[in-house]
C-alpha positions as CSV (number, residue, x, y, z in Angstrom):
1,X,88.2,85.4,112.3
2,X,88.1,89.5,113.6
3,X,86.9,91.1,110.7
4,X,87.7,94.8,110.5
5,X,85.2,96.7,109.2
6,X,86.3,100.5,107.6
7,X,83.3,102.3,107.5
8,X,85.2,105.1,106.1
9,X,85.4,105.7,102.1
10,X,89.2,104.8,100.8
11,X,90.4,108.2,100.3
12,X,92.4,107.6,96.9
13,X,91.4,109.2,93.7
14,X,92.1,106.0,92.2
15,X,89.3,104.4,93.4
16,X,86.6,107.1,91.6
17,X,88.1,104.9,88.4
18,X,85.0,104.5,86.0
19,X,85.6,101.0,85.6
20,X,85.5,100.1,89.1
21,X,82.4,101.7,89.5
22,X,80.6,100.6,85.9
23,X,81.4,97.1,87.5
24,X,79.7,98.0,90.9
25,X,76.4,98.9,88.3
26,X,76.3,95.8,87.2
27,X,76.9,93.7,90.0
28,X,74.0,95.3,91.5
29,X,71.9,94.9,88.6
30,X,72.3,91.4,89.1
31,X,71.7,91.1,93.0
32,X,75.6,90.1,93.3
33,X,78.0,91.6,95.8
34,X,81.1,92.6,94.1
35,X,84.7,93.6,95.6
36,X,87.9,94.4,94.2
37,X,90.7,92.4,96.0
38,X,94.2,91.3,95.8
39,X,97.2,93.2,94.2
40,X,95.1,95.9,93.1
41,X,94.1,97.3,96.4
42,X,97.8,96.2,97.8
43,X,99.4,98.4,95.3
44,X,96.8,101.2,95.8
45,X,98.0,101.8,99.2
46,X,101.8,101.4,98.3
47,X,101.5,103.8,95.8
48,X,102.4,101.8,92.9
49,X,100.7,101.2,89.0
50,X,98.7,98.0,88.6
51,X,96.4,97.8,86.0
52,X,95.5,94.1,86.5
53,X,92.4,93.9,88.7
54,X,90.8,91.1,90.9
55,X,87.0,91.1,90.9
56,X,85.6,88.7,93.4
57,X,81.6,88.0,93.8
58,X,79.4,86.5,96.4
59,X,76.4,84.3,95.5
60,X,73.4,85.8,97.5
61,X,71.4,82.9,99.5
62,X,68.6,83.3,96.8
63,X,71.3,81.8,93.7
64,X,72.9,78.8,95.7
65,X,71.9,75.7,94.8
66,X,71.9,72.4,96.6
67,X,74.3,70.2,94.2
68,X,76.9,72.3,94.8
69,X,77.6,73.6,91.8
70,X,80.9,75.0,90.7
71,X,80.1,78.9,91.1
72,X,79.9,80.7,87.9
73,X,78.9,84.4,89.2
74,X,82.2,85.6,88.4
75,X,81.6,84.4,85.0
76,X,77.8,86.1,85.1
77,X,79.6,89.5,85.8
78,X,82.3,89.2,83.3
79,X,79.6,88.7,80.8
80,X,77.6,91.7,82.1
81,X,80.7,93.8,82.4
82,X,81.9,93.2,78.7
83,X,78.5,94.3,76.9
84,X,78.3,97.3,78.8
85,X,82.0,98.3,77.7
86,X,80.8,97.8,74.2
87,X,83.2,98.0,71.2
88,X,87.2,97.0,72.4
89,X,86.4,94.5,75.2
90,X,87.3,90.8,74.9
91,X,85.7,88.6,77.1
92,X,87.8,85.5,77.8
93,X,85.8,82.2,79.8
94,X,87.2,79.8,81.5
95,X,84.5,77.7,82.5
96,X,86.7,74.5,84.0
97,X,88.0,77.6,86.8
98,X,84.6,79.4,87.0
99,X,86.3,82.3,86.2
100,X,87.1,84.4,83.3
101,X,88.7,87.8,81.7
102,X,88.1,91.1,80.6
103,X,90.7,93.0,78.5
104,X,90.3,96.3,76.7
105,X,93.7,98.5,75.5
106,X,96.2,97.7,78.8
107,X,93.5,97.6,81.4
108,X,92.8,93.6,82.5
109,X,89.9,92.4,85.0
110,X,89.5,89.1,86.3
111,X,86.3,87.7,87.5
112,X,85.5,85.1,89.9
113,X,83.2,84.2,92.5
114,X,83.7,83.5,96.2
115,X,85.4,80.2,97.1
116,X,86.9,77.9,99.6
117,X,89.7,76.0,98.9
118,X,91.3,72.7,99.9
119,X,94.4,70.5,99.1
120,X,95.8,66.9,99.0
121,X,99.1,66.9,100.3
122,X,100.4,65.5,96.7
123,X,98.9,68.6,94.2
124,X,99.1,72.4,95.0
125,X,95.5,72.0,92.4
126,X,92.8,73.0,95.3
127,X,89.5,71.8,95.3
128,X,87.3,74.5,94.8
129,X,83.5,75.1,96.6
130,X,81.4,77.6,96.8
131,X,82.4,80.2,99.3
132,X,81.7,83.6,101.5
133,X,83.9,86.2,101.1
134,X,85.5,85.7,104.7
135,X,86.5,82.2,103.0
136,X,87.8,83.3,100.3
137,X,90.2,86.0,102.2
138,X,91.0,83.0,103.8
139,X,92.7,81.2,101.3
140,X,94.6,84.7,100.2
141,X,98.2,84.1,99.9
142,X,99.1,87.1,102.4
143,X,97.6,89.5,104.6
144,X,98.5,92.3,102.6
145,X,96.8,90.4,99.4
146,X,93.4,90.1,101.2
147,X,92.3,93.7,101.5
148,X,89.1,94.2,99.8
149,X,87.1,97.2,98.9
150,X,83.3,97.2,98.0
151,X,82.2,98.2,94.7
152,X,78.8,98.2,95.5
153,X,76.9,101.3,95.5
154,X,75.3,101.3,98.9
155,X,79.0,100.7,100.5
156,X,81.5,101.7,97.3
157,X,84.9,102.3,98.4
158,X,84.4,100.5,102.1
159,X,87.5,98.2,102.9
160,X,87.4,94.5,104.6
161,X,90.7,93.8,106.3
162,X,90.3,91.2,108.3
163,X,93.9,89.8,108.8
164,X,95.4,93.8,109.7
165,X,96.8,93.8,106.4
166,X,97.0,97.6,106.5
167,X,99.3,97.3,109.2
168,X,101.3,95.1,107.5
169,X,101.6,97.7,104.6
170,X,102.8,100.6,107.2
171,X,105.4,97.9,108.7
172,X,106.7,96.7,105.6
173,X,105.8,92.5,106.5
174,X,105.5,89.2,104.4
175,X,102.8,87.2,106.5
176,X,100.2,85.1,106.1
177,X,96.7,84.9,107.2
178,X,95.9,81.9,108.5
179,X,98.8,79.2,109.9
180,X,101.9,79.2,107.5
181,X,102.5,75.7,107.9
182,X,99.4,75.1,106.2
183,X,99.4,77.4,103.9
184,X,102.7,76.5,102.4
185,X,102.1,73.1,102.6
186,X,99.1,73.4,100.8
187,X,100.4,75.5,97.6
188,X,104.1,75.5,98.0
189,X,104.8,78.1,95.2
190,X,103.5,80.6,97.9
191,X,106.8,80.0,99.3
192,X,108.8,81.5,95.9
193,X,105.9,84.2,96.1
194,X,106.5,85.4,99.6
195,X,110.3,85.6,99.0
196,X,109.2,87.2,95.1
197,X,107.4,89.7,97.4
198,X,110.1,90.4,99.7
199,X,112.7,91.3,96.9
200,X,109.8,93.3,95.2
201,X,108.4,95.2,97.6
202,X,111.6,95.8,100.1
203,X,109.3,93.8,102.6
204,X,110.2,92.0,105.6
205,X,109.3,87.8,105.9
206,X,107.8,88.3,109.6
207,X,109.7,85.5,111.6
208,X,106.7,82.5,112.0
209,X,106.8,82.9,108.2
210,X,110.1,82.2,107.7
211,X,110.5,79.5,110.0
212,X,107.1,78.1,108.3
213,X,109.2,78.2,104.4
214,X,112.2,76.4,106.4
215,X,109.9,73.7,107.7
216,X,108.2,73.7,104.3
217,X,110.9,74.0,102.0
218,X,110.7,70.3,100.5
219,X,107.6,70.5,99.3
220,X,108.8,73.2,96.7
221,X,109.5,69.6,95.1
222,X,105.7,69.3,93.9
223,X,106.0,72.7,92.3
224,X,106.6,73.0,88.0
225,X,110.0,74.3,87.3
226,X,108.1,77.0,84.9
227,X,105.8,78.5,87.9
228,X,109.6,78.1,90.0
229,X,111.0,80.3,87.3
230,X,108.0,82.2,86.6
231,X,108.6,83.4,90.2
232,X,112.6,83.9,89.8
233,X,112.2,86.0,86.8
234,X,110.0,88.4,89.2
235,X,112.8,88.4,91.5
236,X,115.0,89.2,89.2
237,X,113.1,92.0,87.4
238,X,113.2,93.7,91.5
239,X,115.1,96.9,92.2
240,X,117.9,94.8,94.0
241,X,117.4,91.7,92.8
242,X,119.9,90.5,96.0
243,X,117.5,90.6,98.2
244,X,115.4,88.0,96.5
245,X,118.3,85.8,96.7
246,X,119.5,86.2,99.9
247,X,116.1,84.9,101.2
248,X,115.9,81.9,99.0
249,X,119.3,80.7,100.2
250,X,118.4,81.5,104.1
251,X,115.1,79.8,103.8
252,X,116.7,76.9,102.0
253,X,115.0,76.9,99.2
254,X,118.0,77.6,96.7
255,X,119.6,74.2,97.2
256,X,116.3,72.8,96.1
257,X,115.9,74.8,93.4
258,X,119.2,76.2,92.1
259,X,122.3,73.7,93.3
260,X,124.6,75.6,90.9
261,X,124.2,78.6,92.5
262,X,123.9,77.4,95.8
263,X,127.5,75.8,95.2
264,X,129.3,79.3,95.0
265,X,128.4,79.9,98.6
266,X,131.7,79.9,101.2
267,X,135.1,80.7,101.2
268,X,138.1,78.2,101.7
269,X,141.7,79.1,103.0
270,X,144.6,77.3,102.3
271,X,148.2,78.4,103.7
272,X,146.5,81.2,104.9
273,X,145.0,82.6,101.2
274,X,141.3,82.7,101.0
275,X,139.5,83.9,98.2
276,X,136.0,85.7,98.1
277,X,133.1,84.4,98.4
278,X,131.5,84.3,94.9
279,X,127.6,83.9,95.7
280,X,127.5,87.2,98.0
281,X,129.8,88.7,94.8
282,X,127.4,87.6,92.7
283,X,124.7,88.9,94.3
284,X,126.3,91.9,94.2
285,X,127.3,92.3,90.7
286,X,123.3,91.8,89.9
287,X,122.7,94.5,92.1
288,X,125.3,96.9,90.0
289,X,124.1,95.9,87.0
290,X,119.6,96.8,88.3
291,X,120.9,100.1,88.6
292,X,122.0,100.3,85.1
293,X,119.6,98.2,83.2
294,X,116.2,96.4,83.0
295,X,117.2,93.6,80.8
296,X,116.0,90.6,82.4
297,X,118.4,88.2,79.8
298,X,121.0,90.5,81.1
299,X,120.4,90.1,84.4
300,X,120.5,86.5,84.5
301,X,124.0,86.7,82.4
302,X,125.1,88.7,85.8
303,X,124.0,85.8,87.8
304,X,125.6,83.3,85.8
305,X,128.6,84.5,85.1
306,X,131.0,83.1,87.5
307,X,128.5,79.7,87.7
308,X,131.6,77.8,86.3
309,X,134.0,79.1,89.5
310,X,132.9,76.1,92.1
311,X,134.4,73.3,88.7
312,X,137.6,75.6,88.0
313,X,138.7,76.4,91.2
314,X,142.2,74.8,92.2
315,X,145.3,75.7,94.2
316,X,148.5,76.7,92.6
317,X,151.6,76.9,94.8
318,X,152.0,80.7,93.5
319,X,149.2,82.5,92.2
320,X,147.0,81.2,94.9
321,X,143.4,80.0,94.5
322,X,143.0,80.2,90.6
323,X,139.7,79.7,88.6
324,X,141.4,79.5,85.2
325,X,139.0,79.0,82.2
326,X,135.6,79.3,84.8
327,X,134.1,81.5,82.1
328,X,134.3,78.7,79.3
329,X,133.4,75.7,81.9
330,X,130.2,78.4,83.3
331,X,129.2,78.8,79.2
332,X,129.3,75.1,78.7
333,X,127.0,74.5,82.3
334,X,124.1,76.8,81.0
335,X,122.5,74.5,78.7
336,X,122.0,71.7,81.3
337,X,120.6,74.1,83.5
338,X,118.2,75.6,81.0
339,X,116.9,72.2,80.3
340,X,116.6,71.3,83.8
341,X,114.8,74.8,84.9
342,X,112.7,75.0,81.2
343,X,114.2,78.0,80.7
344,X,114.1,79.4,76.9
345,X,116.3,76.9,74.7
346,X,116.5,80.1,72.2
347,X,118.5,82.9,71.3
348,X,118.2,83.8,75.0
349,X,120.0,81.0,75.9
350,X,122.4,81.5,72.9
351,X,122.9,85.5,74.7
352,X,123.8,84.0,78.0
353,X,125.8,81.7,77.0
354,X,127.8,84.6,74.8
355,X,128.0,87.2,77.2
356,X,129.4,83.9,80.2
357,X,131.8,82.9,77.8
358,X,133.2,86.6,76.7
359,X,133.0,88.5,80.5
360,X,136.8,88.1,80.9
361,X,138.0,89.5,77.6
362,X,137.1,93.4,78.5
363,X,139.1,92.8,82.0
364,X,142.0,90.7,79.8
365,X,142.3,93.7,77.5
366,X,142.6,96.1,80.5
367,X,145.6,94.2,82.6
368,X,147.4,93.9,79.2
369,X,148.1,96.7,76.5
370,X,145.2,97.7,74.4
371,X,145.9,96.7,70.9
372,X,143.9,96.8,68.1
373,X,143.9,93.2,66.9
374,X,142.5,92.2,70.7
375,X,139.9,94.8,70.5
376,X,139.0,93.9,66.9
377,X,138.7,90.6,67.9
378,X,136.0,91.2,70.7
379,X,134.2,93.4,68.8
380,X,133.6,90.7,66.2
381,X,132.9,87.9,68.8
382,X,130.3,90.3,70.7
383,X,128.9,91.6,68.0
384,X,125.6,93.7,68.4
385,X,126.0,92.5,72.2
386,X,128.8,94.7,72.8
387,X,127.5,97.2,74.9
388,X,125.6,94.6,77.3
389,X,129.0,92.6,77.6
390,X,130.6,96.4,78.6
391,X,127.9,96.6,80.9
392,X,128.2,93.3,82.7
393,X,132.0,94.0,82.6
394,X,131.3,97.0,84.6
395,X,129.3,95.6,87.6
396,X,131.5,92.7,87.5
397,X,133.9,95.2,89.4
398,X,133.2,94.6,93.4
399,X,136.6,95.5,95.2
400,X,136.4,97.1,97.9
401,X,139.5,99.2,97.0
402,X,138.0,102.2,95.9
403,X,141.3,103.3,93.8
404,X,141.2,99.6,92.0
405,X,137.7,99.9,91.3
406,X,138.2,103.9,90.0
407,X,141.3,102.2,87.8
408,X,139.4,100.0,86.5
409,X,136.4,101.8,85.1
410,X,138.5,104.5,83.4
411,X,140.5,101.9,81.8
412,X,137.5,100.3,81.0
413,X,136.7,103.7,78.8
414,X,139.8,103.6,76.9
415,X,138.7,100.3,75.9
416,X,135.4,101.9,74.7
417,X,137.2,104.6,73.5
418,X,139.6,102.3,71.1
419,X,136.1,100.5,69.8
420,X,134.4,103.8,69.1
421,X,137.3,104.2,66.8
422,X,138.4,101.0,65.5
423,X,134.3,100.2,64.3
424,X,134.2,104.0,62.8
425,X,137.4,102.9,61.2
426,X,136.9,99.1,60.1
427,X,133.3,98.4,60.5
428,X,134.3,95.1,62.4
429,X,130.5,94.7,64.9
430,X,129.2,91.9,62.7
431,X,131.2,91.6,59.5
432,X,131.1,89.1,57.1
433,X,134.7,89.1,54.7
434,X,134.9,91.0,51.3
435,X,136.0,88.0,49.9
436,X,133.1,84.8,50.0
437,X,133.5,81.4,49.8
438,X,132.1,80.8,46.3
439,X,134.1,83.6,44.7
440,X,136.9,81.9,46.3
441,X,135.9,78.6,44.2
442,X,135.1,80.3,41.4
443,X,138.4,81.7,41.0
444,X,140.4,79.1,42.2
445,X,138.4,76.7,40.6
446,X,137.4,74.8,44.0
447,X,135.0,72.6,44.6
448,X,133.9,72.6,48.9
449,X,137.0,71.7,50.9
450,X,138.9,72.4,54.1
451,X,141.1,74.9,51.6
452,X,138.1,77.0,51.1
453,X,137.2,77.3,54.7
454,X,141.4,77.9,55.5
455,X,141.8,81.0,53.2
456,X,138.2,82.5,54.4
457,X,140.2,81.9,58.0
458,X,143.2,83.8,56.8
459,X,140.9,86.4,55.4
460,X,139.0,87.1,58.7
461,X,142.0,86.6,60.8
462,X,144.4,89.4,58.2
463,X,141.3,92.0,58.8
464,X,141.2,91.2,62.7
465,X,144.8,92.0,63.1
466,X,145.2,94.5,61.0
467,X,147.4,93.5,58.6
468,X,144.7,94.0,55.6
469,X,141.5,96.8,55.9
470,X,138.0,95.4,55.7
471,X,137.8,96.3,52.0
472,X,136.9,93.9,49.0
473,X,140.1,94.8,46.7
474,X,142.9,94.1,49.4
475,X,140.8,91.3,50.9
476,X,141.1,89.7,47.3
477,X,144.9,90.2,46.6
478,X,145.7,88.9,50.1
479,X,143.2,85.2,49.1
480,X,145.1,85.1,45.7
481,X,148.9,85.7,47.7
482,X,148.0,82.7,50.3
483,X,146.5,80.6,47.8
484,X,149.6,80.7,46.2
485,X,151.5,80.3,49.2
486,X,148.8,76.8,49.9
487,X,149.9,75.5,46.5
488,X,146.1,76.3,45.3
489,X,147.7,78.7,42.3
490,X,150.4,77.2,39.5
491,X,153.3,79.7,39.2
């Protein structure tokens, strides 16, 4: 291995931080070697916060011994680190890993001594020895993750960049140090990280990496689906989350990982009528909707939204390629995939589902006349999610026809518009009836039954379409006028 050797201070006021060098102190009160590697530096030079930071150790010659010992340096520093913090630092061991945590307020240091790593070809769990720190740069993900700068005093702020990780930075590239095939063979989830990566950073897979994740894509298999969507949430969370994507389907990973989505790749023509290709659309409506928010539940509505098309889509003689009802079949897919990907089986879920099921009604609402009743109607079925769904509704729009597009978002504001007014007027987001169901017992002298449920029905349904205001007087005069009308009241 070349080892390049900067003997050059890192000019970066960052790296003056007192932590860094109170850590540097007490490494070499111990007689350890002490550098701060991985993300940190990365980010240093890309100009970006990180306030998690990698601390690795070197056992001198003079602390080795000969049974070879899981190395606990890391753990020796963390220990010597935390006491001279004092009062606000939690010290968290993990003594099966050799390494452990520091945390005080939002700053978080991991400690860890030098290792080497190997794998069997069934578990991505290495086994872990004693190492030098040329080793354990070797078993660094990526180039750019194994720049290292000494905290000791003698040589503070010198960097080791032995794989031209630098140069990576300047030229934008995903690649890895040693042989890909090896390193994605041996922890597969590096694969989802070099393509997490890419869609972070706006970074290039150089080509032998690529080609390595196509070779290597099957043994994504060994991986959990939580690290899988640990990874994807990442992606998701990027500036243009598309590019993310893109990669994971090239590579072939997003069969593996995601057939749903994979399945609204292509377009088929019939009598000469095509219709678009709903997985670059997709992507695309994700893209619209980064620029506009940072909900990550949000985001993943966005990418599920038309998951129902590839089930709905049929031919009609007429209209064409249709994909009637793909937002109810997409609504009922999302809990089978949640399971399947351990994805939140919460009110996460629960949002998703909403937001799959109601995307059409805004675009429903715009092709027909705007009446109140409709608007009422998906004000009360959104609820508190109202704005999100307007949101989504928005990036949903991808023609390329700019005067469709500029139609539809100013129609889309007189929908707003008539909700502004209508909740001012009604108070509709979340209502419950005047009228309840036990006061409807009570006075009709009821016990439970399907007539009780019926006239809180009629209730909702009168104040929906506007035939009775959301107020507790008319709400009860209308119940007492279709009870009698049910036969519930004698004359």
């Amino acid at each position: 291995m070349h080892v390049i050797w900067i003997s050059m201070r890192v000019e970066n006021p960052k790296i003056d931080d007192p932590i860094l060098h109170l850590v540097g102190e007490e490494a070499d009160k111990l007689g350890l070697e002490c550098y701060v590697i991985g993300g940190w530096v990365r980010d240093l030079f890309l100009h970006r916060p990180c306030t998690d930071i990698d601390v690795v150790t070197v056992r001198p010659e003079s602390m080795k011994t000969a049974d070879g010992a899981s190395p606990t340096i890391g753990i020796l520093l963390a220990e010597a680190v935390t006491a001279r913090l004092g009062k606000g630092a939690h010290l968290s061991v993990f003594h099966n890993f050799g390494t452990a945590q520091v945390k005080r307020r939002d700053l978080e240091l991991e400690f860890v001594g030098a290792r080497r790593e190997s794998y069997q070809r069934d578990s991505r769990k290495p086994i872990v020895e004693d190492g030098t720190l040329e080793e354990d740069q070797n078993r660094r993900d990526f180039t750019i993750n194994a720049l290292a700068i000494c905290l000791n005093h003698d040589r503070y702020g010198e960097l080791l960049d032995p794989f031209d990780g630098l140069y990576d930075l300047e030229e934008l590239t995903i690649r890895t140090p040693l042989d890909p095939d090896i390193t994605f063979s041996d922890d597969p989830l590096r694969m989802m990280r070099a393509v997490r990566f890419a869609s972070q950073l706006g970074f290039y897979l150089e080509s032998e990496t690529f080609d390595a994740i196509v070779r290597n894509k099957h043994r994504i298999e060994i991986i959990s689906k939580e690290r899988i969507v640990e990874e994807l949430n990442k992606i998701m969370l990027s500036r243009r989350p598309s590019v993310g994507w893109t990669l994971l389907d090239k590579t072939g990973l997003l069969d593996l990982i995601f057939p749903e989505m994979a399945a609204l790749k292509g377009i088929e023509t019939k009598e000469g009528k095509g219709h678009k290709d709903v997985f670059l659309h997709t992507l695309q409506v994700v893209d619209n909707l980064s620029m506009k928010s940072d909900n990550l539940w949000l985001r993943w509505a966005a990418l599920l939204h038309d998951i129902g098309k590839p089930r709905s889509k049929a031919w009609d003689d007429q209209a064409g390629w249709t994909f009637r009802n793909h937002n109810y079949i997409g609504a009922k897919m999302i809990p089978k995939i949640f399971r399947r990907m351990k994805m939140p089986q919460n009110e996460k879920m629960d949002y998703i589902i909403k937001m799959v099921d109601l995307h059409m009604r805004p675009i429903n609402l715009i092709e027909d006349t705007v009446t109140d009743s409709a608007v009422r109607r998906l004000l009360f079925e959104a609820g508190d999610d109202i704005d999100d769904l307007m949101l989504l509704c928005d990036a949903d729009i991808t023609s390329r026809n700019a005067e469709k597009v500029d139609r539809f978002h100013r129609n889309y504001q007189l929908v707003r518009q008539k909700m502004v007014e209508l909740e001012e007027r009604d108070r509709i987001r979340n209502f419950q009836p005047p009228v309840r169901g036990d006061e409807i017992m009570q006075t009709l002298h009821l016990e439970p039954c399907q007539a009780v449920g019926d006239l809180k029905a009629a209730i909702k349904d009168a104040i929906l379409d506007g035939i009775i205001p959301n107020e507790y007087e008319p709400a009860r005069q209308f119940m007492l006028q279709k009870a009698a009308e049910m036969g519930l009241i004698k004359p």
